[in-house]
N, CA, C and O atoms as a MOPAC input file, in Angstrom:
PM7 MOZYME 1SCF
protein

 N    -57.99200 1   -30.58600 1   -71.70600 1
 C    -59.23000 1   -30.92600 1   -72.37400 1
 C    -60.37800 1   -30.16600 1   -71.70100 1
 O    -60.79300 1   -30.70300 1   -70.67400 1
 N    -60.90700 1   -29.15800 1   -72.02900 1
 C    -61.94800 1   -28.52800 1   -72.00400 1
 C    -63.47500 1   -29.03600 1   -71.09000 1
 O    -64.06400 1   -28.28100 1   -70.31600 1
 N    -63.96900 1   -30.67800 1   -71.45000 1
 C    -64.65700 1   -31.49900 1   -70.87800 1
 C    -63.93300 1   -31.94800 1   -69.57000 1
 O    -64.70500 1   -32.14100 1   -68.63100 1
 N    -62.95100 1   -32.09900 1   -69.38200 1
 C    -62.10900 1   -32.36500 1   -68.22200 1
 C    -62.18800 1   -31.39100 1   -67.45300 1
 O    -62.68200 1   -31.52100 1   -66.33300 1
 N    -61.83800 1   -30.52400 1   -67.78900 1
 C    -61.90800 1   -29.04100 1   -67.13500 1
 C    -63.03300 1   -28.94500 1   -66.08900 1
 O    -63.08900 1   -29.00100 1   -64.86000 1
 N    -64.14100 1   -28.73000 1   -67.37400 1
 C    -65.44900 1   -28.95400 1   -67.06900 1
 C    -65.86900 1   -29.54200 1   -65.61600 1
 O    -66.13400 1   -28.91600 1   -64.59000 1
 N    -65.84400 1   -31.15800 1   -65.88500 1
 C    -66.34500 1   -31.88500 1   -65.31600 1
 C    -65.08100 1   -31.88800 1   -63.55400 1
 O    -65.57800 1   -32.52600 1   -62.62500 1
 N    -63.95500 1   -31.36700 1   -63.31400 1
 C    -63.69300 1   -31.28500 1   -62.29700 1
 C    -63.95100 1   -29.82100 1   -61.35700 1
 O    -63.72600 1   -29.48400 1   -60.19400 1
 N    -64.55700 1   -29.17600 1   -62.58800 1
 C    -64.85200 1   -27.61100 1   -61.46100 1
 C    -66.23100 1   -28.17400 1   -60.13500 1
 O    -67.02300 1   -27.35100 1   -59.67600 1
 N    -66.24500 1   -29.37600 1   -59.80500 1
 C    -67.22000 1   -29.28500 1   -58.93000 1
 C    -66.57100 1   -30.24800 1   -57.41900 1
 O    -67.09200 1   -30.74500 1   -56.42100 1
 N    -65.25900 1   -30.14300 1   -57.93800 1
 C    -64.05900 1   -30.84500 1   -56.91900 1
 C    -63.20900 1   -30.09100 1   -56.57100 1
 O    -62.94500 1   -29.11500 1   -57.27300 1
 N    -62.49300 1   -30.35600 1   -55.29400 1
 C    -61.62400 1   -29.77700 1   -54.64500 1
 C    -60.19500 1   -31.02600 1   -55.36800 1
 O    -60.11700 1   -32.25000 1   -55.26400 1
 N    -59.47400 1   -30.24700 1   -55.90800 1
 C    -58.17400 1   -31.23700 1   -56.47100 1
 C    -57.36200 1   -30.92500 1   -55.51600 1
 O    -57.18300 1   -29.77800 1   -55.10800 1
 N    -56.64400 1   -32.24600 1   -54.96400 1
 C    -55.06400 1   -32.29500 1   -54.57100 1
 C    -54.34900 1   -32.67200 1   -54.93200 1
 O    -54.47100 1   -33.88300 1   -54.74700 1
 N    -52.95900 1   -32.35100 1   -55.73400 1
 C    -52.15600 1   -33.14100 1   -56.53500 1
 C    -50.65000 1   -33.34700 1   -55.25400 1
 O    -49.93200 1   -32.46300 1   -54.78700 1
 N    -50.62400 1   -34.64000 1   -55.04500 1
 C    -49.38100 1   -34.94600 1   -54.58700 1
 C    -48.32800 1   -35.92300 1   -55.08100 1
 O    -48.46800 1   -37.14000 1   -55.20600 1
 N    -47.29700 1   -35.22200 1   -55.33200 1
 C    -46.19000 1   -35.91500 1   -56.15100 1
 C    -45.52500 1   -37.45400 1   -55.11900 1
 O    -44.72300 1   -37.34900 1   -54.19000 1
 N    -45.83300 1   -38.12100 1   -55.37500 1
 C    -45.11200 1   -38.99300 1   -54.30700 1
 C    -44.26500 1   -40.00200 1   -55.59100 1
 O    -44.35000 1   -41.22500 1   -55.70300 1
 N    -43.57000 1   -39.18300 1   -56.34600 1
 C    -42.75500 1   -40.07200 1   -57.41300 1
 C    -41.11500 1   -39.57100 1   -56.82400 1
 O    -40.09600 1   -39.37100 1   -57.48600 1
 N    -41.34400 1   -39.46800 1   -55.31000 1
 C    -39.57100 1   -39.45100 1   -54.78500 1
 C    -39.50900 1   -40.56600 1   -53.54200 1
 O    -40.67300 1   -40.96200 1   -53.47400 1
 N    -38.98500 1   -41.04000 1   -52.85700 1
 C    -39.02100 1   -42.10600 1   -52.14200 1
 C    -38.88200 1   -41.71700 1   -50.63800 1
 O    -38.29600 1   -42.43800 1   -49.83000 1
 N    -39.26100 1   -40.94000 1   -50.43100 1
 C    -39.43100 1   -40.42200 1   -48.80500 1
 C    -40.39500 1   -40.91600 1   -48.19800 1
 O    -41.40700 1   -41.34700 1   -48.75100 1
 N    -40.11100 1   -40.90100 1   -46.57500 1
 C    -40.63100 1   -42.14100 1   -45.98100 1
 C    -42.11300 1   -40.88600 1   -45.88700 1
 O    -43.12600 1   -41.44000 1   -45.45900 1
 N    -42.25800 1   -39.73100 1   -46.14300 1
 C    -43.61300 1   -39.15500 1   -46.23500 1
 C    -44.57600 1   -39.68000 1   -47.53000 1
 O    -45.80400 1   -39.75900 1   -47.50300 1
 N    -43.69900 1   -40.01500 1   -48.66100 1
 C    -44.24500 1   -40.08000 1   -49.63400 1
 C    -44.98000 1   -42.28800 1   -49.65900 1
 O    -45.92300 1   -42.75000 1   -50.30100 1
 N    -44.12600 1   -42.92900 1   -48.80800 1
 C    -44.31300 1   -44.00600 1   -48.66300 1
 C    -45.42200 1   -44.15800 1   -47.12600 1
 O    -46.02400 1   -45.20900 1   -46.90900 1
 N    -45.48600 1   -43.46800 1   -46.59500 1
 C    -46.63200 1   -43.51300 1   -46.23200 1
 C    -48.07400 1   -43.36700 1   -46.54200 1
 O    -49.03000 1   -44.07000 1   -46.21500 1
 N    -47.99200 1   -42.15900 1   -47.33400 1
 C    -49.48800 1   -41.85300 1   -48.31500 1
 C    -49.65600 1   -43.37300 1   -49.08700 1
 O    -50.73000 1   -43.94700 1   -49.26700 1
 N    -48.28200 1   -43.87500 1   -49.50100 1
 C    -48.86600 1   -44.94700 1   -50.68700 1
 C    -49.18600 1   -45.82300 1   -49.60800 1
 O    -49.82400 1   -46.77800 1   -50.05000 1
 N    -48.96900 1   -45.91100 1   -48.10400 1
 C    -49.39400 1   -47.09800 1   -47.47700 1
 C    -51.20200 1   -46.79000 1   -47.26100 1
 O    -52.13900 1   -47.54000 1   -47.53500 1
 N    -51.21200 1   -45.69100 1   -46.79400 1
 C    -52.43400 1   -44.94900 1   -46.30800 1
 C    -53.83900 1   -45.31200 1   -47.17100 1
 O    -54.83300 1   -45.72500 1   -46.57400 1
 N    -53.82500 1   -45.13300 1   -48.53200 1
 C    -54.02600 1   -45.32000 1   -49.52000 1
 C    -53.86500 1   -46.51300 1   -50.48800 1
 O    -54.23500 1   -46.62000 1   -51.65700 1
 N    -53.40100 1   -47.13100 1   -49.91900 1
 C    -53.17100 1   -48.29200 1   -50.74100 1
 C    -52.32700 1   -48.11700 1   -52.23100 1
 O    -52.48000 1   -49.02900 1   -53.04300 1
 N    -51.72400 1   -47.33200 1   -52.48600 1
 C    -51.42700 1   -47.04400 1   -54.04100 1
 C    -50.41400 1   -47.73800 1   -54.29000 1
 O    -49.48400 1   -47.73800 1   -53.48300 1
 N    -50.35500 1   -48.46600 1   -55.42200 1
 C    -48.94200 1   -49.44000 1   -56.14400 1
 C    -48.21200 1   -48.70900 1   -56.85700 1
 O    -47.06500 1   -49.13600 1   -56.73100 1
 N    -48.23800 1   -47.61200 1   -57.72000 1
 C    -47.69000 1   -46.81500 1   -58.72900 1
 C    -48.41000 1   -45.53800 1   -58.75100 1
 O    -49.56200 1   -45.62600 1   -58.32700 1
 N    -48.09000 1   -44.55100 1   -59.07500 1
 C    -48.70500 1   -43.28600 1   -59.76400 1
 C    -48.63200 1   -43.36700 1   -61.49100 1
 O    -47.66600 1   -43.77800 1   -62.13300 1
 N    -49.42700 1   -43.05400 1   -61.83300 1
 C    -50.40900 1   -42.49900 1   -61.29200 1
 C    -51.96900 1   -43.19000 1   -60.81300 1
 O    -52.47500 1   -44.22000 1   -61.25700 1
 N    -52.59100 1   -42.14200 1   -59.63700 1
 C    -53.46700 1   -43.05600 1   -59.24800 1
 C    -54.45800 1   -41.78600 1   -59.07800 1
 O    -54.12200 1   -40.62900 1   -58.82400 1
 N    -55.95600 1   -42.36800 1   -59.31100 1
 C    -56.36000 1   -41.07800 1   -58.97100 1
 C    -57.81300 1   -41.29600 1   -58.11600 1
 O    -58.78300 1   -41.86200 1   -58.62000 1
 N    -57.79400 1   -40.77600 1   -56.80400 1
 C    -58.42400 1   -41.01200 1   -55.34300 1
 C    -59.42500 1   -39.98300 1   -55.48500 1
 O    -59.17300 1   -38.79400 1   -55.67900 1
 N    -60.94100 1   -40.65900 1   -55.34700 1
 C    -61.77000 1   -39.46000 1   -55.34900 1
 C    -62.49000 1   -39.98100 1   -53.45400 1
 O    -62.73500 1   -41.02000 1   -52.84100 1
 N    -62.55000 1   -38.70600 1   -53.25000 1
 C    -62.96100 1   -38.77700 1   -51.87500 1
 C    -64.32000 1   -38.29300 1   -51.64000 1
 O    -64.73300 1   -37.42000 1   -52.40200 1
 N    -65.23300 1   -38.80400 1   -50.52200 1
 C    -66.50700 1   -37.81800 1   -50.64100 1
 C    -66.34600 1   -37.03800 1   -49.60000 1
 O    -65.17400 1   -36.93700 1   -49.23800 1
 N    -67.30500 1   -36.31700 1   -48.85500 1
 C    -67.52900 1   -34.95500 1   -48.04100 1
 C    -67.00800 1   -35.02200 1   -46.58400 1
 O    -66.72400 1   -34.08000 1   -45.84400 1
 N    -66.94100 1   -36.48100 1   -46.31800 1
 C    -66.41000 1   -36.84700 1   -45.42500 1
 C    -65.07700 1   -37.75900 1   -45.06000 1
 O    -64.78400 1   -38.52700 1   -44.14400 1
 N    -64.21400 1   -37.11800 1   -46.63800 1
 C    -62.51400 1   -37.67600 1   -46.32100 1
 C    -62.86700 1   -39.62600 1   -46.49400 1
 O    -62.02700 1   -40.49400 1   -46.25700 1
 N    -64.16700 1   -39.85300 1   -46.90900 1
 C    -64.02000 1   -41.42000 1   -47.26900 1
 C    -64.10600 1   -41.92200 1   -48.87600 1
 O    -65.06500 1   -41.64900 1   -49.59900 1
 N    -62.77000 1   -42.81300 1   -49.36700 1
 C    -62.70900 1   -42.97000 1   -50.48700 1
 C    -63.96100 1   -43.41800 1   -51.37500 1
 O    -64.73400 1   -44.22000 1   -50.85000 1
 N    -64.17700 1   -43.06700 1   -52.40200 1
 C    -65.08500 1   -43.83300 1   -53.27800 1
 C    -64.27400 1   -44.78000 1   -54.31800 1
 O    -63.75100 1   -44.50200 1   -55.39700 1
 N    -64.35300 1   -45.90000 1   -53.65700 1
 C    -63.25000 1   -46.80300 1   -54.40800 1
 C    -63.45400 1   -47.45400 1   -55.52900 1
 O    -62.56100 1   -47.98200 1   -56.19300 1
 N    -65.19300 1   -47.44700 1   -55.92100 1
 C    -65.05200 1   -48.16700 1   -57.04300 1
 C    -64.91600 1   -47.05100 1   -58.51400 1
 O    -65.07400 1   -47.29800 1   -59.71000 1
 N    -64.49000 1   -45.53000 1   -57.65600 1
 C    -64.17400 1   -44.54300 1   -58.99300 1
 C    -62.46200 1   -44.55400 1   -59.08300 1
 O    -61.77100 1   -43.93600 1   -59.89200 1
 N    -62.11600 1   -45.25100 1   -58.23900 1
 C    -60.65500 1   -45.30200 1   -58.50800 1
 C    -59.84400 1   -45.39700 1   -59.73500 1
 O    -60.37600 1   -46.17100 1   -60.53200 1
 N    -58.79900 1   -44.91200 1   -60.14900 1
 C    -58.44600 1   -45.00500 1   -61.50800 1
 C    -57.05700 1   -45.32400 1   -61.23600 1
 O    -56.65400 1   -44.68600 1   -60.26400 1
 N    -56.29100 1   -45.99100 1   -61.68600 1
 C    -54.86600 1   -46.25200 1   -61.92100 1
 C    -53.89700 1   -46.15900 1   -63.37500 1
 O    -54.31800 1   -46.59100 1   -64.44800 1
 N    -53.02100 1   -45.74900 1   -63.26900 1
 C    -52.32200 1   -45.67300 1   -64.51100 1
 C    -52.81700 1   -44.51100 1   -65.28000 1
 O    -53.58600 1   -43.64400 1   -64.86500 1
 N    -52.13500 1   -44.62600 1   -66.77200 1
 C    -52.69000 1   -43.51500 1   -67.67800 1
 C    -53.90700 1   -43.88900 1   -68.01900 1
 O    -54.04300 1   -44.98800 1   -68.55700 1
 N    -54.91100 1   -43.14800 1   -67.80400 1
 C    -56.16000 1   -43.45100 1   -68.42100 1
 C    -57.12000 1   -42.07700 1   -69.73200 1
 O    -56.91200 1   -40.88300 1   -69.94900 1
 N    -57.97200 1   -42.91500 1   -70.20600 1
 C    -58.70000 1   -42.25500 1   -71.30100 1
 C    -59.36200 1   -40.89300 1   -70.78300 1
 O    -59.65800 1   -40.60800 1   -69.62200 1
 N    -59.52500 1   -40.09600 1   -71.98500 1
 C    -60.48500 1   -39.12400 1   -71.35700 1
 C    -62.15800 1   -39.58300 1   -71.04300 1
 O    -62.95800 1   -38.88400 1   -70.42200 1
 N    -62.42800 1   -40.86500 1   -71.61400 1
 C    -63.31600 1   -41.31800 1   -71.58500 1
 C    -63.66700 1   -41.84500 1   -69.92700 1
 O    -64.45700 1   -41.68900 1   -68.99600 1
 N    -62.71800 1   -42.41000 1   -70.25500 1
 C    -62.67700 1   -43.14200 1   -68.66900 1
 C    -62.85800 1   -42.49000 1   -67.40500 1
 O    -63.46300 1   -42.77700 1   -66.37200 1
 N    -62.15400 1   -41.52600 1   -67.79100 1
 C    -61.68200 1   -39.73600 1   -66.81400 1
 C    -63.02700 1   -39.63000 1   -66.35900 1
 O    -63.65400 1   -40.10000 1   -65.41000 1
 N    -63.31300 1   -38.80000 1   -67.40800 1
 C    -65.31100 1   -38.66400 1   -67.19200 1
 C    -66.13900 1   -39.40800 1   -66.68900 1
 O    -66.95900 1   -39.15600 1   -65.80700 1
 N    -65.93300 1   -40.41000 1   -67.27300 1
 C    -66.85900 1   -41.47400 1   -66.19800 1
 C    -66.77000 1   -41.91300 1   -65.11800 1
 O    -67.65200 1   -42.52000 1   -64.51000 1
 N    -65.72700 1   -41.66700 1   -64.76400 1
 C    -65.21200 1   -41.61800 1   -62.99400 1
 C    -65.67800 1   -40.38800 1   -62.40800 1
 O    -65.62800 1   -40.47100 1   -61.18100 1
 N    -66.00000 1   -39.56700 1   -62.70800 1
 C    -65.97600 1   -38.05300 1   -62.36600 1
 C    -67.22300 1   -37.59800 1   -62.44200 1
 O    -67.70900 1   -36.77600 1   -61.66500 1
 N    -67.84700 1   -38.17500 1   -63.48700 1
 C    -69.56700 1   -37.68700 1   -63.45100 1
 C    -70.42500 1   -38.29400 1   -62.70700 1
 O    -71.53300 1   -37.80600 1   -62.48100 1
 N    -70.09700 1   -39.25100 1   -62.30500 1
 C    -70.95600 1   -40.38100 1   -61.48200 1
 C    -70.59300 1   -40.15000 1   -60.18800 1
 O    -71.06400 1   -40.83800 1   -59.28200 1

C-alpha cells in the first residue's frame, strides 16, 4: 500500500521472524512481552518502547497509519 509505504520511510524497520520455537526466538517474546505474532513494536531514539502505539494481530491499514503517524 503506497500510504504505508509512505508513512514508514521515516523509520528504521526490523523484521524478526520469531514464528520457530528457539530458545532465541522465546526470548525476544520474553523481552518484549509478545503473546503471538504478529506484533508490531515501535521504538523511539532511545531503544524505549512506545507502548501505547503497539499493535497486535492482523490489523487495518487504517489502524497501521494511525500508529505510525502519531
Amino acid at each position: 500500500d503506497p500510504a504505508v509505504i509512505k508513512a514508514l520511510e521515516k523509520f528504521k524497520i526490523i523484521i524478526v521472524d520469531i514464528s520457530d520455537a528457539s530458545n532465541a526466538s522465546q526470548a525476544l517474546m520474553d523481552r518484549f512481552h509478545i503473546v503471538a505474532p504478529p506484533t508490531f513494536i515501535f521504538l523511539n531514539t532511545k531503544g524505549q518502547e512506545l507502548t501505547d502505539k503497539r499493535l497486535i494481530g492482523d490489523v487495518s491499514r487504517e489502524v497501521f497509519l494511525q500508529s505510525a503517524a502519531s
